[in-house]
N, C-alpha and C positions, 0 to 999 in steps of 0.2 A: 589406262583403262579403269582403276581404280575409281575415277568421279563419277564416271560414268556407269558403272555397277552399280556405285552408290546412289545413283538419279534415276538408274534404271527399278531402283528395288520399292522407292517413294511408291511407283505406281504400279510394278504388278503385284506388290505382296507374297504372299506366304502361300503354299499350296499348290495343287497339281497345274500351274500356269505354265504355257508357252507362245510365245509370240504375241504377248497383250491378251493374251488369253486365260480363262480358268475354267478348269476341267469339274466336272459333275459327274459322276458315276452311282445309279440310284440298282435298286432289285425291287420288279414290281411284290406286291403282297399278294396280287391274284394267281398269274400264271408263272413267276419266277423271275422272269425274262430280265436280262442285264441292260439299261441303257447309258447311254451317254450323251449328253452337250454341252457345247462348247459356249459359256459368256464372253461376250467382248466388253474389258472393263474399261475401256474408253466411252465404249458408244450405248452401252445397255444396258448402265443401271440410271436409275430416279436417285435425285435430292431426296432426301428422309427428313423429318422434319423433328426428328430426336438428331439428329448431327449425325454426317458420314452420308452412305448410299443403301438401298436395297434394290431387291431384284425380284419380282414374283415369277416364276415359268413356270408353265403347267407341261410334261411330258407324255406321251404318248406311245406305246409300242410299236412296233411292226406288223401289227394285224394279230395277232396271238388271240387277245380280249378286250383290247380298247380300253383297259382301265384306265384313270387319268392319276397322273401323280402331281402333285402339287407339293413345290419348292420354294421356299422363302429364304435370301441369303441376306446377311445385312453386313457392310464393308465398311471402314471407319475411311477417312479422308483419306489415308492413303493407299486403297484399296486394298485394304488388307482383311479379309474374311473374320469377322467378330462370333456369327452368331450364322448357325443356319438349322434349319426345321424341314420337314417331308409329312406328305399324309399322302396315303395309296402306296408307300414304298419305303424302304429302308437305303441309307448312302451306303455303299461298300466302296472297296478300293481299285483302283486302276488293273492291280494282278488279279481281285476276283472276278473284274470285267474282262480281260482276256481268257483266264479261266473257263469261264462260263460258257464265254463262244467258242474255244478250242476244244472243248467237251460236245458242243452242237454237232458237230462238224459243217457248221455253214461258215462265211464268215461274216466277220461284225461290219453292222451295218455301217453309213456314210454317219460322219457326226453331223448330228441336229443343231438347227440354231437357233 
């Protein structure tokens, strides 16, 4: 299993990933609110034409205030998260994101794509 960890790591990188996946966890600046979506780094980043990939999403809440949050990720070849930016919102982590809706008492919404 060893080569195969090692072939599996090439492309998901570093960070909150699972199954070809990387996790984004944002806090709007308007109304608070915790989001989350899910990239698929196979299928949804762009060629960069500085070398590697980016990613532009713009997120949206749950009806709260409709702020828009706007995310720029940028990944080197092996998709490995370099360089990432936010405006409308701040990244937190995966426990502040469960945090926040365990404190709701709703629960957290489906993840975005």
């Amino acid at each position: 299993m060893g080569f195969l960890d090692g072939l599996k790591g090439l492309f998901v990188g570093t960070g909150t990933t699972s199954g070809g996946g990387y996790y984004i966890y944002v806090r709007c600046n308007r109304c608070g609110e915790a989001l989350r979506t899910r990239v698929n780094l196979q299928n949804d980043l762009s060629e960069s034409d500085a070398g590697g990939y980016v990613l532009n999403k713009t997120l949206v809440g749950s009806g709260r205030c409709f702020e828009r949050i706007e995310v720029h990720l940028e990944f080197n070849y092996a998709r490995q998260l370099v360089n990432r930016e936010i405006s409308g919102g701040e990244f937190i982590t995966a426990q502040e994101f469960d945090q926040y809706w365990a404190q709701s008492g709703n629960p957290a919404p489906r993840v975005t794509r």
